[in-house]
LUMMI-225055 format. One line per 3 residues: their letters; for each residue y, z, x of N, C-alpha, C. Coordinates in steps of 0.02 Angstrom, whole numbers, m for minus. Layout:
N
A	Y Z X Y Z X Y Z X ~ ... .
REM end
This chain:
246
XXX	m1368 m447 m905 m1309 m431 m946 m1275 m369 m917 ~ m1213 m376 m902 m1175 m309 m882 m1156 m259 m908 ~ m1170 m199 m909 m1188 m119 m943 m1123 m125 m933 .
XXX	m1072 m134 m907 m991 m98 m903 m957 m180 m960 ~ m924 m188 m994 m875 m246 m1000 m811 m218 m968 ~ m778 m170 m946 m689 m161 m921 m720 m88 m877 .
XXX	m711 m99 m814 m697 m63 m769 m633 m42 m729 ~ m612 15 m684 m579 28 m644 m607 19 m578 ~ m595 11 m514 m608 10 m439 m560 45 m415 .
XXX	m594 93 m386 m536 145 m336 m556 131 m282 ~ m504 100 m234 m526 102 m150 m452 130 m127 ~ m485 160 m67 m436 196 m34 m398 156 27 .
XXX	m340 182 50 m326 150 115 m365 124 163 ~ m396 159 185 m441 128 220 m468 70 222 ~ m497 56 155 m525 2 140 m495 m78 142 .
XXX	m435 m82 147 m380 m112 179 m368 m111 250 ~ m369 m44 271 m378 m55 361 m437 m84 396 ~ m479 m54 363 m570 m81 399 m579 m30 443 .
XXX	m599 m83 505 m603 m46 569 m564 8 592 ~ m493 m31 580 m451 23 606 m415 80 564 ~ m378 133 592 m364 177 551 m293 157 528 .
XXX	m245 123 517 m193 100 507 m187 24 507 ~ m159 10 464 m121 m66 451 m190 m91 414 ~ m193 m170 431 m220 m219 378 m283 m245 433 .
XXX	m339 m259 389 m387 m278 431 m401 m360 381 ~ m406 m414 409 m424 m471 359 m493 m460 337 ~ m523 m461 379 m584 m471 363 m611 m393 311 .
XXX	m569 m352 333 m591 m299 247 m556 m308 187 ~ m493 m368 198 m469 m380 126 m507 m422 99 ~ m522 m470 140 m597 m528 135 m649 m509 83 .
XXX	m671 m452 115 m715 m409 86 m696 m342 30 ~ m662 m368 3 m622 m316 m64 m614 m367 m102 ~ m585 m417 m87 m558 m486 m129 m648 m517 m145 .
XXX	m683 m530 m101 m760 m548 m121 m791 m491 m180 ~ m800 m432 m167 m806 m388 m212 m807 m377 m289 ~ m726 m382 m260 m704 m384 m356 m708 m441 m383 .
XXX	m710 m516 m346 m728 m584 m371 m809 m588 m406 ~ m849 m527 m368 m916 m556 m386 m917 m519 m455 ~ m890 m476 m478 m883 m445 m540 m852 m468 m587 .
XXX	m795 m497 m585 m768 m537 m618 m771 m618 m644 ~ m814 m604 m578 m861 m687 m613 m901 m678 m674 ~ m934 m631 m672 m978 m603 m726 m949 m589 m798 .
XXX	m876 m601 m788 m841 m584 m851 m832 m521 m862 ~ m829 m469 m805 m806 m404 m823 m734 m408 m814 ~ m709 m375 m848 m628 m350 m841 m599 m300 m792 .
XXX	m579 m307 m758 m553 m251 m682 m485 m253 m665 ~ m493 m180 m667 m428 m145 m658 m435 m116 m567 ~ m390 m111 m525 m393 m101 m470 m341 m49 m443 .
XXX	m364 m1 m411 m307 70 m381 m335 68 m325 ~ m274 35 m275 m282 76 m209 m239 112 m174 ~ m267 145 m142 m241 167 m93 m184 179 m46 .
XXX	m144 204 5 m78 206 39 m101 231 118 ~ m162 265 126 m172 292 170 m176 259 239 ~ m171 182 240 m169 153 305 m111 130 320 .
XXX	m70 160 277 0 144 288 48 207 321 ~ 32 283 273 74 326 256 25 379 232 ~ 7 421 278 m34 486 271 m5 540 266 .
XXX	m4 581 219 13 659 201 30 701 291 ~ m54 710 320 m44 739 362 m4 748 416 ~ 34 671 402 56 629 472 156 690 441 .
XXX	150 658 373 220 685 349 218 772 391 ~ 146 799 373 153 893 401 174 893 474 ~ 135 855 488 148 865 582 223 839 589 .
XXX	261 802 560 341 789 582 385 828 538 ~ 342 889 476 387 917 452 441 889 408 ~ 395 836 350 435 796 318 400 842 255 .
XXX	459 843 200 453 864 132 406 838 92 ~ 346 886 49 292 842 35 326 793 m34 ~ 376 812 m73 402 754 m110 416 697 m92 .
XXX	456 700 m19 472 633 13 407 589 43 ~ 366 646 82 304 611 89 260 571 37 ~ 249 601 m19 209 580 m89 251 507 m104 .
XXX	331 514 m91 364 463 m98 343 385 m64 ~ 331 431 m21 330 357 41 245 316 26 ~ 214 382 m2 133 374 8 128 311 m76 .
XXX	177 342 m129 167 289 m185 202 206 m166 ~ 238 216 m124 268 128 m97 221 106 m44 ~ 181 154 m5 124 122 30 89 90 m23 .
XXX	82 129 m87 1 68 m115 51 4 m160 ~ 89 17 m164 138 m41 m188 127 m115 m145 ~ 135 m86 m70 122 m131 m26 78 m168 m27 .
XXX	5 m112 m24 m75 m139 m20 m73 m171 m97 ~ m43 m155 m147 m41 m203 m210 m14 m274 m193 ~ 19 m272 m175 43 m335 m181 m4 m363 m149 .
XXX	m3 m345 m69 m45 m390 m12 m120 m417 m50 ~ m148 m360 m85 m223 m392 m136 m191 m433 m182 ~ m149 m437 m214 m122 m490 m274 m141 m552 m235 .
XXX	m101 m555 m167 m71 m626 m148 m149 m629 m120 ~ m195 m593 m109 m276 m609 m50 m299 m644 m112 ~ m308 m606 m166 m358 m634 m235 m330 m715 m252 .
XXX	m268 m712 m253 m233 m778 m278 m263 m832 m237 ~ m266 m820 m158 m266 m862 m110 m359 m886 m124 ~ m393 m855 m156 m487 m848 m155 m501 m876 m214 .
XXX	m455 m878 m267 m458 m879 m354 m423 m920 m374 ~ m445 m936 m444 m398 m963 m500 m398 m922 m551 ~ m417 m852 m535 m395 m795 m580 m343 m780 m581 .
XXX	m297 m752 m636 m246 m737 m644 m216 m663 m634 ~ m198 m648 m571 m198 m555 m541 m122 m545 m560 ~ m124 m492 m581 m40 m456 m599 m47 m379 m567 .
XXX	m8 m350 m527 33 m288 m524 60 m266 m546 ~ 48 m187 m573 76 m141 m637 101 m84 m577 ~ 164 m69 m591 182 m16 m558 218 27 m603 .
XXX	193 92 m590 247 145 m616 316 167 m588 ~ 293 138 m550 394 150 m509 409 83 m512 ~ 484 101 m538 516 14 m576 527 m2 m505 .
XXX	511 m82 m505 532 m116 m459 508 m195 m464 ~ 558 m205 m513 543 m277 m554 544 m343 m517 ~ 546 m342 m459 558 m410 m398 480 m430 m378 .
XXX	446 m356 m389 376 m368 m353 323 m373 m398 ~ 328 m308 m465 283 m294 m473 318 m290 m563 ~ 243 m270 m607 287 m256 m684 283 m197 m683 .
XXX	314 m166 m724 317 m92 m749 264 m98 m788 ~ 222 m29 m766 173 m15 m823 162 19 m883 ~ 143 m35 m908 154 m10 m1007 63 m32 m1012 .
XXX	32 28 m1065 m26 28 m1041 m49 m37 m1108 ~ m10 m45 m1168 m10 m112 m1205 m20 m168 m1159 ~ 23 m167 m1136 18 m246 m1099 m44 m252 m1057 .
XXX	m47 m199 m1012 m97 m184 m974 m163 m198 m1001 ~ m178 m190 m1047 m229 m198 m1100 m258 m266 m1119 ~ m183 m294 m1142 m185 m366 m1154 m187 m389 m1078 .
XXX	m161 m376 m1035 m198 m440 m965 m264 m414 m954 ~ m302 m367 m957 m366 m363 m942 m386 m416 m988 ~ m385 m393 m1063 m407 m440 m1116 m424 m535 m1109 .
XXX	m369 m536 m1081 m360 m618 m1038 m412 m631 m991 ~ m420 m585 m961 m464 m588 m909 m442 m588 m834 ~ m365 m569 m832 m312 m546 m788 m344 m504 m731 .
XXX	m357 m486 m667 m364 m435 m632 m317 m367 m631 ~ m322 m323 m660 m241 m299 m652 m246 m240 m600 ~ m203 m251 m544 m212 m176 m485 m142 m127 m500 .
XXX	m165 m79 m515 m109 m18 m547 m69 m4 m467 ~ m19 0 m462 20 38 m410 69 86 m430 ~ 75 124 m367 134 167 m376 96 256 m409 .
XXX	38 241 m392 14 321 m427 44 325 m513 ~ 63 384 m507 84 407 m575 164 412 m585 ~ 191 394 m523 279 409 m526 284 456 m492 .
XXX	247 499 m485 254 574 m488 227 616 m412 ~ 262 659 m382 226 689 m335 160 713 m340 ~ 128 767 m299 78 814 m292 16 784 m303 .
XXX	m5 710 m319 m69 703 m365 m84 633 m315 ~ m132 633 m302 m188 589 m281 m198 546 m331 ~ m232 469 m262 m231 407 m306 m298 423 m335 .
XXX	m328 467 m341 m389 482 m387 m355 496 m434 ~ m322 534 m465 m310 550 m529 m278 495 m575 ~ m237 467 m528 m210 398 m579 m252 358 m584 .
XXX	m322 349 m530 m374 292 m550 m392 312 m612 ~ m414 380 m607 m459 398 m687 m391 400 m758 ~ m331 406 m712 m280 397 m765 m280 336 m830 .
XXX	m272 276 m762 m257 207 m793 m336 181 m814 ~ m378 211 m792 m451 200 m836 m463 224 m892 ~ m444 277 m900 m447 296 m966 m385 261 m1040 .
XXX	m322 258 m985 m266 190 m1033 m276 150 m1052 ~ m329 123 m1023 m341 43 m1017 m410 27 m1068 ~ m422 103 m1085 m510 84 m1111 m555 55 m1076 .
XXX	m569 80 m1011 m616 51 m966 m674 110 m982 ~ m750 55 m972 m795 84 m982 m822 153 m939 ~ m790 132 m873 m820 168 m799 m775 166 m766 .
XXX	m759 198 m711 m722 203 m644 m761 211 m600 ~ m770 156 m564 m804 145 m487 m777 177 m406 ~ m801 241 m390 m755 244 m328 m767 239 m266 .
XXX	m754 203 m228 m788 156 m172 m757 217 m110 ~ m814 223 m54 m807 271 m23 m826 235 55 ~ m807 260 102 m837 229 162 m888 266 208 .
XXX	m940 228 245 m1012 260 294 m1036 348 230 ~ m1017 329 175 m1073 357 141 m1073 338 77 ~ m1145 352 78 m1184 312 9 m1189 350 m65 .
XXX	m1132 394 m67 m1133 461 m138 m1108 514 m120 ~ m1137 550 m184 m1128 615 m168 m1208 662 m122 ~ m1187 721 m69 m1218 746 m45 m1217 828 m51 .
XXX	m1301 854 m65 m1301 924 m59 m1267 964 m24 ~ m1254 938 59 m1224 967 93 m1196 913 123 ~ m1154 909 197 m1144 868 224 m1176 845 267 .
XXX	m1189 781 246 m1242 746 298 m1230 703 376 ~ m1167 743 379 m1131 718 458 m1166 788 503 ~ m1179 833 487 m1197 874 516 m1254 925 498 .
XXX	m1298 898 446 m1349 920 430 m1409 873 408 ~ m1447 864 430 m1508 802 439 m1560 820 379 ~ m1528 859 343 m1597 895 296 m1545 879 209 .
XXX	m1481 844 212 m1435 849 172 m1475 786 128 ~ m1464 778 55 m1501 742 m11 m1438 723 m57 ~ m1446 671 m57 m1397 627 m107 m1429 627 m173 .
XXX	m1350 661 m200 m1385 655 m270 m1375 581 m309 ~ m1420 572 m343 m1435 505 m377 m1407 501 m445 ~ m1398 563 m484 m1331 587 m532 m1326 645 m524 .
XXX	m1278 682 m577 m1231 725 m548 m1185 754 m611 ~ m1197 815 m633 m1170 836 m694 m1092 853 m670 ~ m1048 818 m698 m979 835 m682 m953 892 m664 .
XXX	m1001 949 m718 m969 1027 m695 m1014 1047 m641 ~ m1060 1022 m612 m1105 1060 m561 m1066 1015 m483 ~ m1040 975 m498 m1010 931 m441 m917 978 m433 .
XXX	m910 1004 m484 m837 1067 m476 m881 1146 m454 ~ m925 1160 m486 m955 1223 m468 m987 1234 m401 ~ m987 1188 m364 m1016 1170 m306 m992 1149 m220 .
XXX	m886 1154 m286 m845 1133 m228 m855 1074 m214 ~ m871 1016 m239 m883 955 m194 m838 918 m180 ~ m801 885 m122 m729 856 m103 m732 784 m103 .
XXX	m764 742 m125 m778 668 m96 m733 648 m146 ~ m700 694 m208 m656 632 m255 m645 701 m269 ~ m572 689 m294 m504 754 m331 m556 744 m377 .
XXX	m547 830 m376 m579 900 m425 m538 880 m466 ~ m464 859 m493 m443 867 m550 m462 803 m568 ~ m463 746 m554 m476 665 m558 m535 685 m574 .
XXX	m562 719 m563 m653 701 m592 m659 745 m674 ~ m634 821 m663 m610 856 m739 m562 811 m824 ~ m534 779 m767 m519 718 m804 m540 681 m869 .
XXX	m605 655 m790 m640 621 m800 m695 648 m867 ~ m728 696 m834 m777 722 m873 m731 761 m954 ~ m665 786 m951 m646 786 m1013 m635 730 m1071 .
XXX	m637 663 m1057 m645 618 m1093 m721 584 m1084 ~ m776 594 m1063 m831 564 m1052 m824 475 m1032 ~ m796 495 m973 m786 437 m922 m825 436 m880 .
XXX	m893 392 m873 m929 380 m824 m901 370 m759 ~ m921 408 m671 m897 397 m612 m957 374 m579 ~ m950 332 m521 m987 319 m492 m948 322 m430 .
XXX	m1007 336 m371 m974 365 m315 m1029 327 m246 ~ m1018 268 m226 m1041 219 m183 m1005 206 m127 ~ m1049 178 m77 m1035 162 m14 m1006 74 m14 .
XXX	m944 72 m24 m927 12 m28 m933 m42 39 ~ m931 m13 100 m951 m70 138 m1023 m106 147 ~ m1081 m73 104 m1128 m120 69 m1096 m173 26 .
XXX	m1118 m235 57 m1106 m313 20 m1143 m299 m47 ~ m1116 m315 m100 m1133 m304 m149 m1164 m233 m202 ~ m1117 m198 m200 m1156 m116 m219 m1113 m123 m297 .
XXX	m1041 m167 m301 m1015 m156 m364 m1063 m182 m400 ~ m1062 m250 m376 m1119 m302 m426 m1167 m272 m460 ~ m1199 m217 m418 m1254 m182 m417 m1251 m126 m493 .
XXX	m1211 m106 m470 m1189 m34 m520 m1165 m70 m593 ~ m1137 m125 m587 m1113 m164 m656 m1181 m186 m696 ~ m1214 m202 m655 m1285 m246 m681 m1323 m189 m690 .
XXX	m1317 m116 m689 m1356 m71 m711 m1397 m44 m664 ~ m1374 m56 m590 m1436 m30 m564 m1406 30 m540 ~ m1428 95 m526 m1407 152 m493 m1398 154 m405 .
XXX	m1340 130 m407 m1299 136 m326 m1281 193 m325 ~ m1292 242 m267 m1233 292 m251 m1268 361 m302 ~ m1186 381 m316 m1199 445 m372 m1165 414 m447 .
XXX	m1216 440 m483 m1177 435 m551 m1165 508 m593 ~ m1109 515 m616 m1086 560 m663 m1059 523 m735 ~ m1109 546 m773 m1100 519 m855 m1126 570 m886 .
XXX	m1080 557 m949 m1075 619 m995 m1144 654 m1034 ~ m1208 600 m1021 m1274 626 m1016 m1323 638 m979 ~ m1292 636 m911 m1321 652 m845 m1345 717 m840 .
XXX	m1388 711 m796 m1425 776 m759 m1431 766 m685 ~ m1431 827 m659 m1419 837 m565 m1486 810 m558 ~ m1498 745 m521 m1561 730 m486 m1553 693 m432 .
XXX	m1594 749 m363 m1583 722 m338 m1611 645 m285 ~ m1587 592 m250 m1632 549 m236 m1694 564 m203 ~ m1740 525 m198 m1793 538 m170 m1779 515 m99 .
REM end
């Protein structure tokens, strides 16, 4: 029986590129579209935020000296893009019924998001992938994941990460002695500086007691995993304690 009934999934650009650092990889939409199918078979309800970054990177805007409003601009019509492109992957795999919610009007592609309605297509059993961030500059697609999770009355927000498996003591790209924590008290994961997910997206989080989970999504099956109760990755819930894995 599944511990979550209505989740969020945050994947980032990347996760759309794959291999490469830019554009579309099939075989990782393959594997995003398999993903959220195996969860939703189960009768969970899923909400989906991704990403812009394999389209339209911040850093790319600094180095040509583009305005970070215009950049943030370009970066919320990148995940518009990767919205749609997952709408039409899921459609092509399914006879589930996927809709796109965007906060920037743009009624040809996508609906405007009203978090009522939004509600009612999860309810259906709708996939629904949020685009467009929040409208708004300065803020990462973390904060609108935990945004539209918390709109939507989702149990958890899942945030899928790549070549690592959580959160870590230190960094374990360059320290061989570094320990994944297995949970993770929300304020000791801010007191600690930890960068793997926006400090404010996680304060958020932990101000409404919104469970996070923080997994290595190119493991085949880790959502399945975390839905069915088993401890993937890191968890932060509102009765957690720092422990770390063995």
């Amino acid at each position: 029986m599944p511990r979550y009934k209505r989740i969020v999934l945050k994947l980032s650009g990347a996760a759309v590129a794959g291999k490469s650092k830019f554009g579309f990889d099939p075989e990782a939409l393959d594997h995003i579209c398999n993903e959220i199918l195996s969860i939703r078979e189960l009768g969970i309800q899923v909400g989906v935020v991704v990403g812009g970054g394999n389209i339209f990177r911040g850093n790319v805007a600094a180095h040509w000296n583009i305005n970070r409003v215009e950049a943030d601009n370009m970066g919320m019509l990148a995940t518009v893009i990767n919205s749609v492109l997952l709408r039409a992957a899921l459609k092509s795999k399914s006879d589930f019924e996927v809709r796109v919610m965007s906060s920037i009007p743009m009624d040809a592609v996508a609906e405007p998001f009203i978090h009522l309605r939004a509600i009612r297509h999860l309810e259906r059993g709708y996939v629904v992938i949020f685009a467009g961030g929040i409208g708004q500059p300065y803020v990462t697609t973390d904060y609108p994941a935990v945004q539209r999770a918390l709109q939507t009355d989702c149990d958890a927000i899942l945030v899928a990460k790549h070549n690592v498996d959580g959160v870590y003591n230190c960094d374990p790209r360059t320290n061989t002695d570094a320990r994944r924590y297995r949970t993770l008290t929300y304020d000791e994961f801010v007191q600690r500086d930890l960068r793997i997910m926006d400090q404010s997206a996680l304060l958020l989080a932990r101000d409404h007691n919104l469970p996070v989970h923080i997994f290595n999504f190119d493991q085949i099956g880790c959502i399945r995993r975390i839905c069915l109760g088993e401890d993937v990755g890191t968890a932060m819930t509102p009765m957690a304690t720092t422990v770390l894995a063995d």
